[in-house]
MARPAMAR-730041 format. One line per 8 residues: number of its first residue (from 1); for each residue x, y, z of C-alpha. Coordinates in Angstrom, 3 decimals, always signed. Example, Ala and Ser with C-alpha at 12.3 -4.5 7.8 and 13.67 -1.06 7.14 Angstrom:
REM residues 2
1 = +12.300 -4.500 +7.800; +13.670 -1.060 +7.140
//
This chain:
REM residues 222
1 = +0.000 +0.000 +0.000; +2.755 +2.031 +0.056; +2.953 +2.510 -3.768; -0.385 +4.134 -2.870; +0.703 +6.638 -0.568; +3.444 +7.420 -2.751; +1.458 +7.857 -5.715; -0.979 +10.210 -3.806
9 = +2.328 +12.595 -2.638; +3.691 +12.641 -5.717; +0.775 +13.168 -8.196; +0.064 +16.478 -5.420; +3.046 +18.114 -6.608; +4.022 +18.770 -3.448; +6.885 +15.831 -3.030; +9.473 +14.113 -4.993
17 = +11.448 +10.841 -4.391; +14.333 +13.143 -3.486; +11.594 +14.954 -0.484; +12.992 +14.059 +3.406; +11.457 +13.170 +6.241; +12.253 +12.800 +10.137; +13.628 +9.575 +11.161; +13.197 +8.527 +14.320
25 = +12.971 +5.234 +15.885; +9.153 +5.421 +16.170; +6.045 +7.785 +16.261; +3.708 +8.062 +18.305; -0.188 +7.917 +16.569; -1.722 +11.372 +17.327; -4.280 +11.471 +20.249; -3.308 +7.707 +21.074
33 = -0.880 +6.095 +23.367; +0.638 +3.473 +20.713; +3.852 +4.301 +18.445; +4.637 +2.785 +14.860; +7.995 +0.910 +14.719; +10.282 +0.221 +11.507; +10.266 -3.442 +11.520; +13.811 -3.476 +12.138
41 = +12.500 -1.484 +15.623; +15.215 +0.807 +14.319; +15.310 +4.322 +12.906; +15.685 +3.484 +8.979; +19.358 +3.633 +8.620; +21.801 +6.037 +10.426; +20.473 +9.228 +9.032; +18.015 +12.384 +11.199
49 = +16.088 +12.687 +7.353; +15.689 +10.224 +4.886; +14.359 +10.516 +1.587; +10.745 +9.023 -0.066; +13.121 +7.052 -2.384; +15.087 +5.643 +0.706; +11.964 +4.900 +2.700; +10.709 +3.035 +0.279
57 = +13.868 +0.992 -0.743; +14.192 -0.154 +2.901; +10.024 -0.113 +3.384; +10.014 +2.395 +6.753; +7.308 +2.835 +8.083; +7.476 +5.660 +10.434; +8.455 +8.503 +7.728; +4.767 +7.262 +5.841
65 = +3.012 +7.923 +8.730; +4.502 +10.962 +8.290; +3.474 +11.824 +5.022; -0.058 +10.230 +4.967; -0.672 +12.556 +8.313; +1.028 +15.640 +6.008; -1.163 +14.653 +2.770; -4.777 +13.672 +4.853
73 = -7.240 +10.964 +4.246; -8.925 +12.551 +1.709; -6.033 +13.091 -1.240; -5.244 +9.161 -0.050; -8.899 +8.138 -0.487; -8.719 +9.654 -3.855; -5.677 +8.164 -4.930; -7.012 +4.915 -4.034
81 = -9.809 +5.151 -5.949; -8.386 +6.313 -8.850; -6.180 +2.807 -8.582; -9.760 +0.776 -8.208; -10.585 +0.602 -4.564; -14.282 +0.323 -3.751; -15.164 -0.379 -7.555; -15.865 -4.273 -8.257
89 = -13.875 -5.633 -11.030; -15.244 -7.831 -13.696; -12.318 -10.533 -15.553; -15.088 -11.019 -16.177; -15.944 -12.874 -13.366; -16.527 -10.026 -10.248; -13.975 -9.336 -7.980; -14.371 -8.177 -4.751
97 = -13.663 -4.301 -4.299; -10.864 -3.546 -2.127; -11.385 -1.081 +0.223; -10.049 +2.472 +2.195; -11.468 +3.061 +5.103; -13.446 +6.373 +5.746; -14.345 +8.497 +9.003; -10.695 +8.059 +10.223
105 = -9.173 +9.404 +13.047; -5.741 +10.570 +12.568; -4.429 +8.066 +14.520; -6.260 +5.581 +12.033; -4.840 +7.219 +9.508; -1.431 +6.935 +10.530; -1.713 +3.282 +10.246; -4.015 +3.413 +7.043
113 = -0.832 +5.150 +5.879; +1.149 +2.102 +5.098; -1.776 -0.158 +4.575; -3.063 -1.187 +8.280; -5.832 -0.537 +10.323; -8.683 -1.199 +7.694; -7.245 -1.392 +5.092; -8.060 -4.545 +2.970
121 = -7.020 -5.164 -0.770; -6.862 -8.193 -3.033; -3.968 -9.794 -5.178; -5.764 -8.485 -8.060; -5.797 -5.160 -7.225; -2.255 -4.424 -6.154; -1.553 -6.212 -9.475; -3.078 -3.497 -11.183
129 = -1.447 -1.134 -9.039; +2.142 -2.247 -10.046; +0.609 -2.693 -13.640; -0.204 +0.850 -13.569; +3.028 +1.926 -12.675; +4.770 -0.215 -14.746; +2.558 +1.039 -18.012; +3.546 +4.661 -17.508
137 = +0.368 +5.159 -15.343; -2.141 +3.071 -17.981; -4.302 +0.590 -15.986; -5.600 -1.579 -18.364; -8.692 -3.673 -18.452; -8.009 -7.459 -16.594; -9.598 -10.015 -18.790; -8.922 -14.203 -17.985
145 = -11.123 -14.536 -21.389; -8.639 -14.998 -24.468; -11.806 -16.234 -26.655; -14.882 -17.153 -26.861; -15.078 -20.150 -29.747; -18.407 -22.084 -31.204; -18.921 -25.579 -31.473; -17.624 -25.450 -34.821
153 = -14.660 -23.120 -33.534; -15.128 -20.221 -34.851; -14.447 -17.567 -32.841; -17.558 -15.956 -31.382; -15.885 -13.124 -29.371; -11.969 -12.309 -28.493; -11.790 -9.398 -26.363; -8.669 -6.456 -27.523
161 = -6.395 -4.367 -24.761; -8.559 -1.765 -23.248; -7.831 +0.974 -21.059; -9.616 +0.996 -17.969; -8.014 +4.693 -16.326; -5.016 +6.292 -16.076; -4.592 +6.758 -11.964; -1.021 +8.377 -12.354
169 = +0.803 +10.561 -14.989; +3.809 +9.114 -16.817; +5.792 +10.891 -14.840; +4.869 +9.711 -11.281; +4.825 +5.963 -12.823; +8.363 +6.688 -13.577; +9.408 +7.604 -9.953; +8.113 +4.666 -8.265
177 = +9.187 +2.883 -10.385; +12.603 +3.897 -9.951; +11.727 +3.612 -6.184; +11.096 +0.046 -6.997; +13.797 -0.984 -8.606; +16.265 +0.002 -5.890; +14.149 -1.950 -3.371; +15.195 -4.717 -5.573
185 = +18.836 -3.646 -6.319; +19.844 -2.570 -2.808; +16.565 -2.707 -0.873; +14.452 -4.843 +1.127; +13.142 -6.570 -1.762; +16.540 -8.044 -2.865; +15.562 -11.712 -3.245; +13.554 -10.721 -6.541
193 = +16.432 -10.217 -8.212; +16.779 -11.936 -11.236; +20.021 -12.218 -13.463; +20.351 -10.566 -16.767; +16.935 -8.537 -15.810; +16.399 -5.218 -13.805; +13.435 -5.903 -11.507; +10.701 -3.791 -9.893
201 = +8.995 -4.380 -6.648; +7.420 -4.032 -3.391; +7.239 -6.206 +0.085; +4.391 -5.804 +1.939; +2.500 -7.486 +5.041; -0.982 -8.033 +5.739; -2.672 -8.817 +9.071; -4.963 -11.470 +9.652
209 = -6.694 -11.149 +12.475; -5.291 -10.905 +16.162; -3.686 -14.082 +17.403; -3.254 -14.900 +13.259; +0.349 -14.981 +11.752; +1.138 -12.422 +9.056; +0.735 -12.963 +5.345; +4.114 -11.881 +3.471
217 = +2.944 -10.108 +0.341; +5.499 -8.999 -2.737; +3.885 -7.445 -6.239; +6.268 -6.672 -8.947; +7.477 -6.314 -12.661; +10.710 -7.002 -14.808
//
């Protein structure tokens, strides 16, 4: 979810990859008693400020609280829906729509910020996320139908490429995905790497209920 957040900062015009933030060990959630850790429970490297591009190569967590309590809930809501969320998808079967949560408190929002709290999404959707990015901000249409053929095989129907939105301009598809190719490179994500081909990606980690282990999520191109 953090390709998310850093679509919404960038496409504001307000941030680049190059913008810092503060990097402390942990912050604490406004009006709340609880802190977000790095999961190193570290500050994110040895530096006061780190950059959006190093945050995201090393997947901090505490300087996107930061910027998702800097940009509010509503230019993240929008971003999100511009990607898909709360809109079924047909392929053509429905999908179910994944979903940002409204009516947040800021402290809800600092965890909404790198895809906790409420936040619930679906393989299919942070495939056309990275999809997105990876077609200079194009999301196309997600079909599992190559053809439809008659008895005596002709073809009935075969649907063509279709553009379903563009959520993000070329040029913010260009910085992430430079963002995610050093998560590959000399990031977090280094075990995508594959030889002879420069790789694009993103870890992520979804709860599953209290008590309930973690599910370890990556999305990605080459």
């Amino acid at each position: 979810f953090k390709l998310v957040l850093a679509a919404a900062a960038l496409e504001s015009g307000e941030y680049t990859n190059q913008s810092t933030f503060d990097n402390p060990v942990s912050v604490k959630l406004p009006n709340s008693t609880s802190e977000v850790f790095n999961s190193s429970r570290r500050a994110c490297g040895s530096k006061t400020e780190v950059t959006l591009m190093y945050a995201m190569r090393f997947s901090c967590n505490v300087p996107f609280v930061e910027l998702g309590l800097a940009l509010g809930q509503d230019r993240l809501r929008a971003q999100a829906e511009l990607f898909g969320f709360g809109k079924e998808i047909r392929v053509p079967m429905i999908a179910t729509p994944s979903i940002f949560p409204e009516e947040m408190d800021d402290a809800q929002l600092g965890l909404s910020s790198f895809g906790q709290y409420d936040v619930r999404v679906s393989p299919l959707q942070m495939a056309l996320i990275s999809a997105s990015i990876a077609n200079g901000g194009l999301m196309m249409q997600p079909n599992l139908i190559e053809s439809v053929i008659s008895p005596n095989l002709s073809v009935i129907s075969a649907p063509e490429p279709e553009v379903l939105a563009q959520p993000i301009t070329a040029a913010t598809a260009d910085a992430i995905k430079k963002m995610m190719v050093q998560s590959v490179t000399k990031g977090v994500a280094s075990n995508a790497s594959v030889s002879g081909f420069k790789v694009a990606g993103k870890t992520g980690t979804a709860e599953n209920g209290e008590g309930e282990r973690v599910t370890l999520w990556f999305t990605g191109f080459a």
